[in-house]
N, C-alpha and C positions, 0 to 999 in steps of 0.2 A: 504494500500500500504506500503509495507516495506520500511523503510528509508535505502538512499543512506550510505556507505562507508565514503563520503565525508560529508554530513549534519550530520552524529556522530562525525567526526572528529572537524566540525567549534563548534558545541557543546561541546564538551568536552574542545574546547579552551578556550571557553567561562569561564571555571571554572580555570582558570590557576590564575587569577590575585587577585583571593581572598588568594590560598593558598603561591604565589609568596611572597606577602606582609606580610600572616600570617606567615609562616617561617621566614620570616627576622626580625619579630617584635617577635616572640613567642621566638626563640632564642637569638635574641643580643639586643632585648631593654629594658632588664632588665641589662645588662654588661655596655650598651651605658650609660643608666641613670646612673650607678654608678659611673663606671671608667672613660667615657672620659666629661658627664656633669657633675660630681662631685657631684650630687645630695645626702643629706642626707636619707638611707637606708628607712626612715620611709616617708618621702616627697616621696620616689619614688613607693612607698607601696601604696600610698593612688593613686598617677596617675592611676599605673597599675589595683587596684579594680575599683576605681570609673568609670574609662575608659570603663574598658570591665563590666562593671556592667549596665552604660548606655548604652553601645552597646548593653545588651539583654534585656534590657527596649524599646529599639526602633523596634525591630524584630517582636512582636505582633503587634505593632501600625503601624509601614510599611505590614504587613500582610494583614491587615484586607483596608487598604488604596487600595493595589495592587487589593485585592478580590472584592473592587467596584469599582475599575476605569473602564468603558465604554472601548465598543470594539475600537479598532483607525486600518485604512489601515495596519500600522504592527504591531497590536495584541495588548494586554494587558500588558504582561511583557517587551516587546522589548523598548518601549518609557521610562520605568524607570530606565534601564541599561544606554540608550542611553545619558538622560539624567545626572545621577549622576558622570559617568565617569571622567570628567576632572576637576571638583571639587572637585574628593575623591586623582584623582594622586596628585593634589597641596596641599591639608593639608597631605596627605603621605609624599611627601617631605620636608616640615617644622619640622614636626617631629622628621628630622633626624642634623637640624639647632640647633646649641646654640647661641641662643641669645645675645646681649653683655652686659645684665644686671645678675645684682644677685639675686635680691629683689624676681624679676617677674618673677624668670625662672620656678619655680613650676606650674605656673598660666599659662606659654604660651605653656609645654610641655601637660599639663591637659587640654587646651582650642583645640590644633589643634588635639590631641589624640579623644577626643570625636567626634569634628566634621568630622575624616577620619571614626571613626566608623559608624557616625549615614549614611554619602555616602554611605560608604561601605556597611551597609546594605542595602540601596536604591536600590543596584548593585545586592546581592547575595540571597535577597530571593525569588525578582522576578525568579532570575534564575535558583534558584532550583526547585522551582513550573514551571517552564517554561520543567521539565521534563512530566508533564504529562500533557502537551498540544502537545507535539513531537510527538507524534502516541497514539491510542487506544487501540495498542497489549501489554501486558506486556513483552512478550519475547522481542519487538524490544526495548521498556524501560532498560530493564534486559542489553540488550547488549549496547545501548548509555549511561547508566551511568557506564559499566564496561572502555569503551573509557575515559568516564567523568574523573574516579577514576586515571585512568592510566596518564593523561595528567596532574589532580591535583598533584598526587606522583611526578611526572614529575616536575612541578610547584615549589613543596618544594625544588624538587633538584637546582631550576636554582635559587628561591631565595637563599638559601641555599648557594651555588656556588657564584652569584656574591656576596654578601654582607658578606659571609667568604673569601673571596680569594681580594677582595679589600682592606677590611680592615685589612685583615691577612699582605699583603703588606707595610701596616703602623705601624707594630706595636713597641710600645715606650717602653721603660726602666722601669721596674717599679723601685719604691720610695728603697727597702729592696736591689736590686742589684747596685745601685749607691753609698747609701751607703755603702759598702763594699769599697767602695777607700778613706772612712775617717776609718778609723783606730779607731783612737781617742774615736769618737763618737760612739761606738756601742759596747756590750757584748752579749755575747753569750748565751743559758740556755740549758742545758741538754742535751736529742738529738732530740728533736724539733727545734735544733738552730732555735730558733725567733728569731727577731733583736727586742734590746727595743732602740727606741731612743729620744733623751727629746726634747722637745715642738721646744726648737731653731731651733734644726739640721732638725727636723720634717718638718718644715715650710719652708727652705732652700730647701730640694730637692720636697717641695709639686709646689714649686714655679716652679722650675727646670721640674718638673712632667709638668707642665702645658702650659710651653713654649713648649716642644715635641711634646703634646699633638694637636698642632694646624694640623700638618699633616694628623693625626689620623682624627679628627672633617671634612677634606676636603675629608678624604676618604669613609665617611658615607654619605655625599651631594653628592659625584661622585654615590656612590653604589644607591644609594635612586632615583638618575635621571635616571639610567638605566631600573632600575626596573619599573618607573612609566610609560618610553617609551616605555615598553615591554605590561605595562599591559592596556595601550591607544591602541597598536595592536593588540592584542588580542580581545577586546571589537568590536573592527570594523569587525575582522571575525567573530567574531558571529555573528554583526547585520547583516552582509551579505549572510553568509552562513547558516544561517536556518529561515524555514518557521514554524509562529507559529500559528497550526491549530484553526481555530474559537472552542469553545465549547456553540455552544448557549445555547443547555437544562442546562447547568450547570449555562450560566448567567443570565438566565429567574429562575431560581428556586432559588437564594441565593439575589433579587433583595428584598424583603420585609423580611428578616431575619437580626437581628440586630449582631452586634458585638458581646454583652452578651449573647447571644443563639447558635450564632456559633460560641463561647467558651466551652460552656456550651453543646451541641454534641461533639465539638471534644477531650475535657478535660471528658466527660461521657463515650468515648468507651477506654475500659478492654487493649484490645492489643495495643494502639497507649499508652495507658497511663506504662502499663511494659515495653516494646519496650524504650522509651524516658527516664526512670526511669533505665532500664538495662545499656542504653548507657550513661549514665550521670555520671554514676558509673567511668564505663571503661575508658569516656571521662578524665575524672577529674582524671585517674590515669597518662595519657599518656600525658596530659599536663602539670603536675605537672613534671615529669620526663624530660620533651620538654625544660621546663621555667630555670629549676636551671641546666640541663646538662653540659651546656657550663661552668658554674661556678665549678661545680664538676670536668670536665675535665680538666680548668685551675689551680686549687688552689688544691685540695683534690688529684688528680690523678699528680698533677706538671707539666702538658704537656702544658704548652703556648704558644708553638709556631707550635705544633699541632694540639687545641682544634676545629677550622674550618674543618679542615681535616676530622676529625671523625666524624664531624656531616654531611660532605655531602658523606661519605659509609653509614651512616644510611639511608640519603633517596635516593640514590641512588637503594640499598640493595630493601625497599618499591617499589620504581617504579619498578625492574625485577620482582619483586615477585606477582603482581598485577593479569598480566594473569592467574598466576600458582591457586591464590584464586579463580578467577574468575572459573575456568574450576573447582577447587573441590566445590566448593555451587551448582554447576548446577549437578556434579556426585553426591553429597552425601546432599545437601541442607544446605541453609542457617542456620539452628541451629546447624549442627555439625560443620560448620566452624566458627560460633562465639565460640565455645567450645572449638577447637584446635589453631584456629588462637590466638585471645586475651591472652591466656594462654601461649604460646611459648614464649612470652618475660618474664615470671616470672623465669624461672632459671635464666636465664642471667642480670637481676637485680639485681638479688640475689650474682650469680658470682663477678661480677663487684666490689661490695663494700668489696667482701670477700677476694679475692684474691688482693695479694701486687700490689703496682703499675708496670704496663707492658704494652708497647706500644703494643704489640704484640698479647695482650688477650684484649685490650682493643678494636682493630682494630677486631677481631673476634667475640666479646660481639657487637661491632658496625652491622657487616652485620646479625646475626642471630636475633640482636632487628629488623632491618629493618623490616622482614620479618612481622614480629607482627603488624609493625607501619601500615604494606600496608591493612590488613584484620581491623585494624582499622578504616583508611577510608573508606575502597570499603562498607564494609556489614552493617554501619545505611543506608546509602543511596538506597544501594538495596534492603531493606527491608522499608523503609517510603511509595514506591508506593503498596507494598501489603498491608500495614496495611487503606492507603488510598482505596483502593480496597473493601475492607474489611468492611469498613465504606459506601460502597456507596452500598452494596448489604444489611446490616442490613439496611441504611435509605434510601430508593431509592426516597424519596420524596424531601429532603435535599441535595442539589448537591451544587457542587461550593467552597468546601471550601478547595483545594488545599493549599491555600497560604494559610492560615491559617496551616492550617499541619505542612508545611514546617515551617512557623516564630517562630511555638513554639519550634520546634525541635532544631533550632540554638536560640533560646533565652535561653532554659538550658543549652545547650552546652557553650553559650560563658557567662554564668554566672556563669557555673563549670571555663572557665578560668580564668575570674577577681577573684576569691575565690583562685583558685591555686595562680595566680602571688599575690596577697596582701596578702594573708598569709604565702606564700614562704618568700616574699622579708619581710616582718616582721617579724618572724622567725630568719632571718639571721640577723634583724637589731638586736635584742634581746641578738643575740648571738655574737655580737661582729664583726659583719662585718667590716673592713676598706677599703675604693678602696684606687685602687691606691698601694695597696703592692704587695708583691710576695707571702709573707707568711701568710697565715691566721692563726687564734689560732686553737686549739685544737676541743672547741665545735661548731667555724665556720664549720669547716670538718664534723663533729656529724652529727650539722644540715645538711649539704646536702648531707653525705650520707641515712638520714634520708627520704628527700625529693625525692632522686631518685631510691630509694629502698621500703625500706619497707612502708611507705606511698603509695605508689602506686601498690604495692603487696597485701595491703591487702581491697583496693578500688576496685581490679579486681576480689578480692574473693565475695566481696560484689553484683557489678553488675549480676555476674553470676549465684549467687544465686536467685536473683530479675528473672533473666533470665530464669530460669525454669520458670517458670510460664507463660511463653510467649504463645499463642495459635497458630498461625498461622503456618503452618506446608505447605510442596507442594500439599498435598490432599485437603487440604482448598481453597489452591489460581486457585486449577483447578475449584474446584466447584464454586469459588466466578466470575470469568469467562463465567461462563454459564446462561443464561437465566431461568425461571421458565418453559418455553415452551422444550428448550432442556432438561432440564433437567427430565421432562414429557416423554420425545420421547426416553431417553437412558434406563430410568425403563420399558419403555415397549420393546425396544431392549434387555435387559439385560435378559426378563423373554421368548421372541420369540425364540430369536435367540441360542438356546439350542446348536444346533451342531455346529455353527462358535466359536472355544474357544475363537480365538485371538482377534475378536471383541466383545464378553462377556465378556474378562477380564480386556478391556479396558472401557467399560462404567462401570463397576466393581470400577473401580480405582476412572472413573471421580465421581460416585457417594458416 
């Protein structure tokens, strides 16, 4: 039975609240830790790795929990969502808290950082495996996670939106423009004009910095409470608006198979292991780019009181563009659109650092990255249920390991992010970062033009090399569809049926 209009839509809500929160965290919690927790560049290096390093430590192990939990009145996945929810809004919103000590603030931003992650994933890989309990057709699949895709791009825009446009609302003087009204205290060098100022005057306006600063810190707790009350609604339409179909043969068949074996199948098949190795690639270009943006835009490009702006035409850009991918993979197939999408943001990275600062090509390089950003997310996702497809026609004795699929797939993914953000935000610390100023040095700038350029340019060249190699083609996923018994009955249609072309060339195709 084809799903309802409205059970794709409660579904695709359902995915709102991971990328709501990853937007708001992927881009300003690496600026929050600097500039308004004050955090030292390398303390805030080791949160960001360790953080997202345990979050994709926990994604197998919630994986494989999800693939033996017992069927319950609403299903398998539904009870883990339901439950992790209002646990994961309340260490989200801490997160966005400075504490009133100094000693411990490393320890409480690292303590509530892991524990929204390991929620969070209690929340999202049930819910990505919860796409292939939604129907047994791949095209109705194909079409609820192109909704799914649309409402996540959606998602980044509203994180995106509130938590740029709140805290854009608050924003404070930095340390390099207040000086400028002591005279005295400050010289100029070459035309970099940096400001050097000594230790005294330094400390005076770091003080100064930090009284302003309080405004800023209540509009992170304002942004962070919206968000989590958007993302506690969301959660209840899903639980209410979809049904998650029984799979018995799949939980009768994975009931005496251990963890290490159904590792050990799904790390053994060819195309699930390129697929996950190609996007890991890509992934790690487009979060690296995601992580240091906002810093590139404020410091390197000089636009502070624009840099929220430009980040939500970027995903703005991504959400229109979403359909537009969707309708080219279904005309021309998902490997030419990983080929043309993924790639369409490499000029304009390139642009970006090359040409002088301008609001105007910056706001341009913004909406045609979008586009890039959207075929980033739509096509792993549209493609994990073929390669799982794929996997259940080579082992048809082996069923059940959906969630498994899924946890490894966001356990690279978010171990490509903890890698980008601790070795970005160390990078910068290396090179000289200071918060709190206007101006950064010379090879601060290097580095991120580094980081949102060619580092990521030549990580996309990387994936998509891996990416040749990928097997799974549309003539595969029609045959992986079909039974031994159909497929029996269309070779002997194909060799009968001489004079009907149009149904020769069609069992032609499916064979």
């Amino acid at each position: 039975e084809a799903l309802t209009v409205w059970s794709k839509v409660c579904f695709a809500i359902g995915g709102a609240p991971y990328q709501i929160t990853g937007s708001a965290l992927g881009f300003f919690l690496q600026i929050f830790l600097l500039d308004v927790a004050l955090l030292d560049p390398l303390n805030a290096s080791v949160i960001l790795f360790v953080g997202r390093a345990w979050d994709a430590v926990t994604d197998p192990t919630v994986g494989f929990l999800v693939s033996r939990t017992p069927w319950t009145r609403h299903g398998r996945m539904m009870p883990w969502i339901l439950i992790s929810t209002t646990p994961a809004v309340l260490c989200y919103f801490l997160i966005w808290v400075v504490p009133p000590i100094e000693q411990g603030k490393m320890w409480w931003y690292l303590l509530f950082y892991c524990l929204f992650q390991t929620l969070q994933t209690c929340f999202h890989v049930p819910y990505s495996a919860l796409t292939m309990f939604i129907s047994t057709e791949q095209k109705e699949r194909d079409s609820a996670t192109a909704y799914r895709m649309t409402v996540e791009v959606l998602g980044t825009v509203v994180g995106t939106a509130i938590q740029g446009q709140i805290v854009g609302m608050a924003n404070i003087p930095c340390i390099n423009s207040t000086s400028l009204t002591n005279s005295s205290h400050h010289s100029m060098h070459g035309n970099n004009s940096q400001i050097l100022l000594d230790s005294k005057v330094f400390n005076e306006h770091l003080n100064y910095h930090l009284s302003l600063s309080l405004s800023q810190r209540r509009a992170y707790m304002i942004a962070s409470a919206v968000i989590s009350l958007i993302c506690v609604l969301c959660a209840v339409v899903l639980f209410f608006g979809v049904t998650e179909q029984d799979n018995q043969s799949g939980l009768k068949a994975q009931k005496h198979v251990s963890f290490r074996r159904g590792l050990r199948l799904v790390m053994s098949h060819g195309p699930y292991v390129k697929l996950v190795l190609a996007f890991l690639f890509t992934s790690l270009a487009f979060m690296l780019m995601e992580g240091n943006f906002a810093l590139f835009i404020k410091y390197t490009l000089g636009f502070r009181e624009d840099f929220q702006n430009i980040l939500l035409v970027i995903m703005l850009s991504a959400t229109l563009t979403i359909p537009m991918w969707q309708w080219f993979l279904c005309r021309f197939g998902k490997k030419t659109a990983v080929y043309i999408g993924i790639t369409w943001a490499v000029p304009f990275m390139i642009v970006v650092v090359c040409v002088n600062s301008n609001l105007f090509v910056s706001y341009i390089v913004s909406v045609a990255a979008g586009a890039s950003v959207a075929a980033a997310f739509l096509l792993p996702w549209s493609m994990l249920p073929d390669v799982v497809d794929d996997f259940k026609v080579q082992n048809p004795t082996s069923q059940g390991h959906e969630a498994i699929f899924y946890s490894f797939y966001v356990f690279f993914t978010k171990f490509a992010s903890g890698v980008s953000l601790g070795v970005s935000t160390l990078a910068l610390s290396f090179a000289g970062y200071v918060p709190g100023v206007c101006v950064q040095s010379d090879s601060v700038n290097l580095t991120l033009k580094m980081l949102v350029s060619a580092a990521p340019v030549s990580l996309i060249a990387l994936g998509l090399l891996v990416f040749k190699t990928y097997p799974i083609n549309e003539e595969r996923n029609l045959s992986a569809d079909l039974s031994e018994t159909e497929l029996s009955s269309l070779r002997w249609l194909n060799g009968q049926m001489k004079d009907v072309e149009p149904l020769k060339k069609k069992s032609a195709l499916l064979l």
